[in-house]
DRENPA-3360 file (N, C-alpha, C; in nm, 2 decimals, always signed):
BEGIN
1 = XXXXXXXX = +0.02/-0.08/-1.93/+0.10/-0.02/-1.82/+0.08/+0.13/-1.82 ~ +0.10/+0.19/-1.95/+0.06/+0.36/-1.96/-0.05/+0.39/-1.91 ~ -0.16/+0.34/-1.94/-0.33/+0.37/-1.92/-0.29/+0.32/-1.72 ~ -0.22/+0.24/-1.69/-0.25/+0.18/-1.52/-0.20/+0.33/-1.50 ~ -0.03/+0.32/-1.52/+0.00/+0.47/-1.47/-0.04/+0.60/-1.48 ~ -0.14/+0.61/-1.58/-0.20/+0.77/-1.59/-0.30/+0.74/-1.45 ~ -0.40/+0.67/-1.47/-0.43/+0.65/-1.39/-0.45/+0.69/-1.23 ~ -0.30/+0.59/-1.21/-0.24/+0.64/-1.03/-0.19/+0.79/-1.06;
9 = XXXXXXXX = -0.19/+0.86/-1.18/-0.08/+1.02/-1.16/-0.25/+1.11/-1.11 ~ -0.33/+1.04/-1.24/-0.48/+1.10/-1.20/-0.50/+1.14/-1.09 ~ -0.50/+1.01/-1.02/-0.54/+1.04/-0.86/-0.42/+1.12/-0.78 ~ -0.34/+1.08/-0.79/-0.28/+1.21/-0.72/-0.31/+1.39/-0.72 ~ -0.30/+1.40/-0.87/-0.33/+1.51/-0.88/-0.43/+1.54/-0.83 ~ -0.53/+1.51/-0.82/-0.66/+1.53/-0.79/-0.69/+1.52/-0.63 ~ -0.58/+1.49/-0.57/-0.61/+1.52/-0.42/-0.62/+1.35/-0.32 ~ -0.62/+1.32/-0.41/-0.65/+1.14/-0.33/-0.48/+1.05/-0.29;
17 = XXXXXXXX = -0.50/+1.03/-0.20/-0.40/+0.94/-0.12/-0.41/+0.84/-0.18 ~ -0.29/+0.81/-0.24/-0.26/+0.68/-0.28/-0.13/+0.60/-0.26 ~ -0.19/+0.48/-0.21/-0.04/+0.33/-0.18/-0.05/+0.25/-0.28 ~ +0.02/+0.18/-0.35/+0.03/+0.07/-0.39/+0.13/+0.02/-0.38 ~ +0.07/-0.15/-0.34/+0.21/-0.23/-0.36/+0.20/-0.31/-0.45 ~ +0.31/-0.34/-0.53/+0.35/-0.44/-0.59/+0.43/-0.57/-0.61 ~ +0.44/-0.66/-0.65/+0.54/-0.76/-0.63/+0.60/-0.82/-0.77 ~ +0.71/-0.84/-0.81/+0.75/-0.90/-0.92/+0.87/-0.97/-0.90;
25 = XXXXXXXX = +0.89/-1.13/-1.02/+0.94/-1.17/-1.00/+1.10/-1.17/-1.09 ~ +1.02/-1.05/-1.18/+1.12/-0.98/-1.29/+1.13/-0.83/-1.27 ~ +1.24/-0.80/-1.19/+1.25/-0.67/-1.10/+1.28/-0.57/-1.27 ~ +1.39/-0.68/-1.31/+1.44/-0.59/-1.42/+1.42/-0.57/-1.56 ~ +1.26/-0.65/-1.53/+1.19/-0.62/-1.70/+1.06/-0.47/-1.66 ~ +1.08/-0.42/-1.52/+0.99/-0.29/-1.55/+1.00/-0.18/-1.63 ~ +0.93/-0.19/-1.66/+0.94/-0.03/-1.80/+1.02/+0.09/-1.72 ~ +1.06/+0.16/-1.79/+1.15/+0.27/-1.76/+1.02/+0.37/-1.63;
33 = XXXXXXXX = +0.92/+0.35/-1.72/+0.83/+0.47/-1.69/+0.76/+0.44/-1.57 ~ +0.80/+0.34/-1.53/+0.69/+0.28/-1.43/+0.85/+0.28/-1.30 ~ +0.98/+0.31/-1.30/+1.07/+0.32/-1.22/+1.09/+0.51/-1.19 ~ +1.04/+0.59/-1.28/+1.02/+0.69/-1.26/+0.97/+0.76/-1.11 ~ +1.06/+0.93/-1.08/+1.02/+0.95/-0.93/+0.91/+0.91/-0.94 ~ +0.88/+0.91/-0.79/+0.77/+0.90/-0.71/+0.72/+0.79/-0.78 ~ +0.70/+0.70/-0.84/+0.66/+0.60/-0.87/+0.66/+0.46/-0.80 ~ +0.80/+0.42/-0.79/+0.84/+0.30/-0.69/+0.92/+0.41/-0.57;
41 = XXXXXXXX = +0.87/+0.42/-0.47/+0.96/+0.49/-0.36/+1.05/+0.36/-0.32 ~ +1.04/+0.28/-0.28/+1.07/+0.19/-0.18/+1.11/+0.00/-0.29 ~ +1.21/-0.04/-0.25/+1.16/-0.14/-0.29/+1.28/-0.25/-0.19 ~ +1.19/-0.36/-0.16/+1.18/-0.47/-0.06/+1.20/-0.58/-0.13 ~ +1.33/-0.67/-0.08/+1.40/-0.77/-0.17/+1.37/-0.88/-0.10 ~ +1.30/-0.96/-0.12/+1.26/-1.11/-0.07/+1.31/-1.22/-0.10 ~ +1.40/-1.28/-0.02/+1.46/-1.40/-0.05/+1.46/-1.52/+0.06 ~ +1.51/-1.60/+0.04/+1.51/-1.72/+0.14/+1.51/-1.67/+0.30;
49 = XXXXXXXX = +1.45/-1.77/+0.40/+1.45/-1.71/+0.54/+1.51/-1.78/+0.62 ~ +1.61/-1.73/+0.68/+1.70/-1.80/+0.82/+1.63/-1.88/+0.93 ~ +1.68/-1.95/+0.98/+1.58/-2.08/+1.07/+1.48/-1.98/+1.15 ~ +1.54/-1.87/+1.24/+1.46/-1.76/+1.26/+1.29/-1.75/+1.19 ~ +1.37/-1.66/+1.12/+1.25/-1.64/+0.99/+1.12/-1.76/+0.97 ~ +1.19/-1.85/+0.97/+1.08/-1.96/+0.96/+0.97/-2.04/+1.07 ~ +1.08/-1.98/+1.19/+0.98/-2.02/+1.29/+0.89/-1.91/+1.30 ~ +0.95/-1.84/+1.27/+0.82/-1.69/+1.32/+0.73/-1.68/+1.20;
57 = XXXXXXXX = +0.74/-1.71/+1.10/+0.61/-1.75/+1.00/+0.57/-1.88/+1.01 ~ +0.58/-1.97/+1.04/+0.50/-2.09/+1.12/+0.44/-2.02/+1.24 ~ +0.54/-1.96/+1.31/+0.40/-1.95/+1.45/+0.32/-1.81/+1.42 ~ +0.36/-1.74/+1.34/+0.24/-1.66/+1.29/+0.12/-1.68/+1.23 ~ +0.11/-1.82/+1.13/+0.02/-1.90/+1.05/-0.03/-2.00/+1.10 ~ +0.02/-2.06/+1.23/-0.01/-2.22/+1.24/-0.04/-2.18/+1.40 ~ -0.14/-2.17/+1.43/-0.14/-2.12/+1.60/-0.08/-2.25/+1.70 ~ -0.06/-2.23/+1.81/+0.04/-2.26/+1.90/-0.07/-2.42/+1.91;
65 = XXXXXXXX = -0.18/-2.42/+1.89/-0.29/-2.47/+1.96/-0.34/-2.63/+1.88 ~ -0.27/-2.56/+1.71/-0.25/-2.69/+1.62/-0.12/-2.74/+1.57 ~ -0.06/-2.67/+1.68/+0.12/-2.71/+1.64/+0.18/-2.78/+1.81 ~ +0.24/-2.93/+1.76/+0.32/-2.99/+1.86/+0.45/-2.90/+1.92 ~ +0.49/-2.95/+2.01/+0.65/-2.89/+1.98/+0.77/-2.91/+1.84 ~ +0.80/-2.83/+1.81/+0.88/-2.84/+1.61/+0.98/-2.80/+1.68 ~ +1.08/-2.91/+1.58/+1.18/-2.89/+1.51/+1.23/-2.76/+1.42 ~ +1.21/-2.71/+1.47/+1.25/-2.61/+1.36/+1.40/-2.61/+1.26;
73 = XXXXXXXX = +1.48/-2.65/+1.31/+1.62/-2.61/+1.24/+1.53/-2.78/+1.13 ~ +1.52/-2.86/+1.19/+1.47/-2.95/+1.10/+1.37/-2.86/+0.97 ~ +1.29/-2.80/+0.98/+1.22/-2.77/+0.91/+1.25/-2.69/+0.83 ~ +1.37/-2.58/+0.87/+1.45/-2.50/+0.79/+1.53/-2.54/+0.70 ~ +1.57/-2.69/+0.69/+1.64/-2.78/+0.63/+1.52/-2.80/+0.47 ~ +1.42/-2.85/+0.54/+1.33/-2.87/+0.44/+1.27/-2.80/+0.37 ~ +1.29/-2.65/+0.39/+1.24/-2.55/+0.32/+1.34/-2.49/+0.26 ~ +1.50/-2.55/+0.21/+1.58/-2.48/+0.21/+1.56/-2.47/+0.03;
81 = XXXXXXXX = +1.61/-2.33/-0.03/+1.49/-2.24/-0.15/+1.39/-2.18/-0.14 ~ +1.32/-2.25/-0.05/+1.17/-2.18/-0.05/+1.13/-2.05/+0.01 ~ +1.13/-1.96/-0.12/+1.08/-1.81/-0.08/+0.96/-1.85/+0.05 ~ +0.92/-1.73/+0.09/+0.86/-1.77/+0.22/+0.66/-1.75/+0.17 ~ +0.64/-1.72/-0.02/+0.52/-1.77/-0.07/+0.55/-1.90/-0.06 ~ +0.61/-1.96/-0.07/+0.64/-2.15/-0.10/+0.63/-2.19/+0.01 ~ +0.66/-2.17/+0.14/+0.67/-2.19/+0.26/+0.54/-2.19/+0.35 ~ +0.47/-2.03/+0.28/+0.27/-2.01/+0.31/+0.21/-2.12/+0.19;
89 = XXXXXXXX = +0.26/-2.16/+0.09/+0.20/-2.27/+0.03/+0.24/-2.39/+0.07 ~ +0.34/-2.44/+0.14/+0.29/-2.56/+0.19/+0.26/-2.59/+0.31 ~ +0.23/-2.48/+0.41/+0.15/-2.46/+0.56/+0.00/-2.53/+0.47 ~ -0.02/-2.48/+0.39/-0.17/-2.54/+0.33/-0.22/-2.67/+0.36 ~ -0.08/-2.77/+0.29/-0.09/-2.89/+0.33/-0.06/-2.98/+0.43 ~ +0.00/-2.89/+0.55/+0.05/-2.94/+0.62/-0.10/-3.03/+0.72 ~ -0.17/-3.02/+0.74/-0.29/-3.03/+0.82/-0.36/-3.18/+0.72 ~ -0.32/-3.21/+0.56/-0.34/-3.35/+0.50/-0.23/-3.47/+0.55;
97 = XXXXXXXX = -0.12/-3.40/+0.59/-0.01/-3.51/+0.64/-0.06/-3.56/+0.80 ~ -0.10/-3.44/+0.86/-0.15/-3.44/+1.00/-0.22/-3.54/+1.02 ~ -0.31/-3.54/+0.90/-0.42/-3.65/+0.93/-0.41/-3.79/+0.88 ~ -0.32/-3.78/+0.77/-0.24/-3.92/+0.73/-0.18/-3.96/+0.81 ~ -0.10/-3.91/+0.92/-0.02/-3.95/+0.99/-0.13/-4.01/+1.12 ~ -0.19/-3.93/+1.18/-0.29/-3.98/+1.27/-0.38/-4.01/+1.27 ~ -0.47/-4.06/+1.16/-0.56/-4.13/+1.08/-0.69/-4.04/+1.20 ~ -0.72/-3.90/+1.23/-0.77/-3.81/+1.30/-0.75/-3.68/+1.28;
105 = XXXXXXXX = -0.87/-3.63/+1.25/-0.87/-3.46/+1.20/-0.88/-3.41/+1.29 ~ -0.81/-3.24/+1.30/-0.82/-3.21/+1.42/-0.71/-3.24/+1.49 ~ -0.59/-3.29/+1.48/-0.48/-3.32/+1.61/-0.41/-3.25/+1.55 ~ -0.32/-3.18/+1.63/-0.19/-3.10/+1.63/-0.13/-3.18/+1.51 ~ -0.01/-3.06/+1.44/+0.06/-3.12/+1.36/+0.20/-3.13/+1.40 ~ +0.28/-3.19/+1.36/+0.38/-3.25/+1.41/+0.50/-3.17/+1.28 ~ +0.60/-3.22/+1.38/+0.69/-3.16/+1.25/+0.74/-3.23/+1.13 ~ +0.71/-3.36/+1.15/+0.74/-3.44/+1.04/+0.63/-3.47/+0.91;
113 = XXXXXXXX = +0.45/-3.35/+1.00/+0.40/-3.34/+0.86/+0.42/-3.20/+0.80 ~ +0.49/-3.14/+0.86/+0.57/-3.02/+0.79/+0.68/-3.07/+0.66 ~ +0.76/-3.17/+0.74/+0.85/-3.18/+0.68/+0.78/-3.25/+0.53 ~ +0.72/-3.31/+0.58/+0.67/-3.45/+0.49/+0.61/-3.38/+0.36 ~ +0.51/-3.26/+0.43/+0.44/-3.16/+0.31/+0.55/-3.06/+0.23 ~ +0.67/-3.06/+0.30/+0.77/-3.00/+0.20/+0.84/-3.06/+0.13 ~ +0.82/-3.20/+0.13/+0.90/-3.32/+0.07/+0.81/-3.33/-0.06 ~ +0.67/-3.34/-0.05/+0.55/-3.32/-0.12/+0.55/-3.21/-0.23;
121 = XXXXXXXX = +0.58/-3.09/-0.18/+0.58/-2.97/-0.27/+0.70/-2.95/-0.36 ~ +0.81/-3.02/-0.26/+0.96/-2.97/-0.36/+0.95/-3.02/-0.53 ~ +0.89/-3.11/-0.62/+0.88/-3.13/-0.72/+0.86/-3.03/-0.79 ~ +0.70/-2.98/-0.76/+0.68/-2.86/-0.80/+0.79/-2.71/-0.80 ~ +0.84/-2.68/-0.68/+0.90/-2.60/-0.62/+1.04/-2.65/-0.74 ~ +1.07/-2.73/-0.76/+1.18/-2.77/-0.88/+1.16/-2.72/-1.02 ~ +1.03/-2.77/-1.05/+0.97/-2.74/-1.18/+0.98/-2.58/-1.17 ~ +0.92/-2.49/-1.12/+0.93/-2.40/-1.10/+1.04/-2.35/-1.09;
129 = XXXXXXXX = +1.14/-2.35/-1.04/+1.25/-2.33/-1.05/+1.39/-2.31/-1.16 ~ +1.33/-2.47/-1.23/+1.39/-2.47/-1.35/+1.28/-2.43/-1.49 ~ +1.19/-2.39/-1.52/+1.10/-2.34/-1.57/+1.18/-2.18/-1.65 ~ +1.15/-2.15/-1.74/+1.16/-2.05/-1.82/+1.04/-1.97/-1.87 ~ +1.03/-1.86/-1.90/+0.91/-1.79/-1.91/+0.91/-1.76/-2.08 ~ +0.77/-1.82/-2.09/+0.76/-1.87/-2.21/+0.72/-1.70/-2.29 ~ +0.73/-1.65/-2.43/+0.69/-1.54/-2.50/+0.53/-1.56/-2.45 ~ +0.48/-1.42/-2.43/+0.33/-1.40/-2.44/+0.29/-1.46/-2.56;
137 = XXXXXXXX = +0.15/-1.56/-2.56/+0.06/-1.57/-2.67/-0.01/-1.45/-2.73 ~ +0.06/-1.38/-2.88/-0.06/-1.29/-2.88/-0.19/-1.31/-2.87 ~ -0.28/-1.21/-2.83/-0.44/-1.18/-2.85/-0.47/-1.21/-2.96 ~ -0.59/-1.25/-2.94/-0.66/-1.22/-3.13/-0.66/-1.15/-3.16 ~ -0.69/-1.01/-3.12/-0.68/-0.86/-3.19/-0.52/-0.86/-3.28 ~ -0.43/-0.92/-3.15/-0.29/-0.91/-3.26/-0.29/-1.00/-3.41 ~ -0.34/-1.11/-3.35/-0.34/-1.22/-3.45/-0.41/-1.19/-3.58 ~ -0.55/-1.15/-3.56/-0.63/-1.09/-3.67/-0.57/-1.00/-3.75;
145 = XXXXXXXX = -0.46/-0.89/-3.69/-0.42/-0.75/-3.73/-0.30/-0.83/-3.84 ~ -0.24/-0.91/-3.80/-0.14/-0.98/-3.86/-0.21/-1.02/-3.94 ~ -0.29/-1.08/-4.02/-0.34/-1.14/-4.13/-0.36/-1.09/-4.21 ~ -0.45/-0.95/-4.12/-0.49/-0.90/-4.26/-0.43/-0.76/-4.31 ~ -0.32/-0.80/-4.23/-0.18/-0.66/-4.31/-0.14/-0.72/-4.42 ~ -0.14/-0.87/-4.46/-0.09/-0.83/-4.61/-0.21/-0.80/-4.72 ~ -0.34/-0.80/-4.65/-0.44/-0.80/-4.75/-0.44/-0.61/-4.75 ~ -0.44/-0.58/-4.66/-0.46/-0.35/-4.62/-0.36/-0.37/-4.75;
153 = XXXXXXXX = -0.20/-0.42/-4.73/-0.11/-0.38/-4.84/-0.16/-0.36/-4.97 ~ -0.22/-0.50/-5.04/-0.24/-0.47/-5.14/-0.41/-0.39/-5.17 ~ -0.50/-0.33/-5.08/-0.60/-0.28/-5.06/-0.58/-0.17/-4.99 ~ -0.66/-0.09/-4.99/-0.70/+0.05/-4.93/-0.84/+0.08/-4.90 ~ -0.85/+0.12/-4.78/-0.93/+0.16/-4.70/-1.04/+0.25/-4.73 ~ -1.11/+0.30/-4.80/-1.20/+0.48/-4.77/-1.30/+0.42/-4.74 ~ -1.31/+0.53/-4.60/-1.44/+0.54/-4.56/-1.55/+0.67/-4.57 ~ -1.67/+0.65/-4.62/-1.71/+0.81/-4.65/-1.76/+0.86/-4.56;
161 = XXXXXXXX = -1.82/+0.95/-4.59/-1.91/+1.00/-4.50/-2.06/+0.96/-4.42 ~ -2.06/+0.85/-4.56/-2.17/+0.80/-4.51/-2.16/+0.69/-4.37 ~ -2.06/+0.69/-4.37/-1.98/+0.56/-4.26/-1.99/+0.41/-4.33 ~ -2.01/+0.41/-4.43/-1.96/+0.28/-4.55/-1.84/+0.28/-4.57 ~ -1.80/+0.15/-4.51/-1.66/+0.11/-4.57/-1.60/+0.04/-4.72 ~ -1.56/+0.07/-4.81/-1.52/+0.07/-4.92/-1.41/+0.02/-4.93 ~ -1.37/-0.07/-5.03/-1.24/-0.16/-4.97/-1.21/-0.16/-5.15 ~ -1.11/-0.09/-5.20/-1.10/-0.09/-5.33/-0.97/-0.12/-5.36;
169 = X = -0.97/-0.19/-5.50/-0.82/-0.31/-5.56/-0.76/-0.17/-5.56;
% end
């Protein structure tokens, strides 16, 4: 994270315009140094979306042209948790129910393979939900470092000048 943020300070200083966004789903494990001014100016809280909300991200993603007339408050029902990435992930599969349903690729989809694709995803969407975030696996660099710290202990290092390493009891 230090080396990311020297980085973005680099470019500024140096004259270059810079945006970044970010997204996390652990607001409150960012480093101190990374909440610092001018760092995060802004930050945008994403949560569940009102029946509203949902129609207008279906008809922003799903054009008018492969969508029936919808139910919407129905669909809002079926997406009820679903951040609105959960909601762009199961628009994905909405178009496999489509064709299950009409045994024909290519027809409008209906709202019950909306529904049906959110019926589909909620397992996952559960798992996920009840899910815990596991400790990072160290690297091998850490792993290796750890091993051979009890061997450095009882050993010592000199290196000469020749660049031969010397490993003495």
């Amino acid at each position: 994270m230090k080396g990311l943020l020297g980085e973005f300070d680099g470019m500024r200083s140096k004259g270059f315009d810079l945006m970044l966004l970010m997204t996390s789903n652990h607001v409150g494990e960012l480093p101190k140094s990374m909440l610092g001014g001018h760092r995060i100016d802004h930050t945008i809280y994403v949560s569940d979306l009102d029946e509203e909300g949902v129609e207008r991200l279906i008809n922003v993603l799903v054009p008018a042209s492969q969508r029936e007339e919808l139910d919407y408050r129905q669909l809002h029902t079926a997406y009820e948790g679903f951040t609105p990435s959960w909601i762009v992930r199961n628009l994905e599969d909405v178009g496999k129910h489509s064709i299950i349903r009409t045994k024909k690729v290519g027809q409008p989809h209906a709202t019950e393979d909306f529904v049906r694709a959110a019926h589909a995803l909620r397992p996952a969407w559960t798992l996920h939900q009840d899910a815990t975030d596991r400790p990072i696996r160290p690297q091998l660099e850490t792993v290796f470092r750890g091993i051979i710290a009890d061997e450095l202990k009882e050993h010592f290092v000199d290196v000469q000048d020749t660049g031969e390493i010397l490993v003495k009891s």
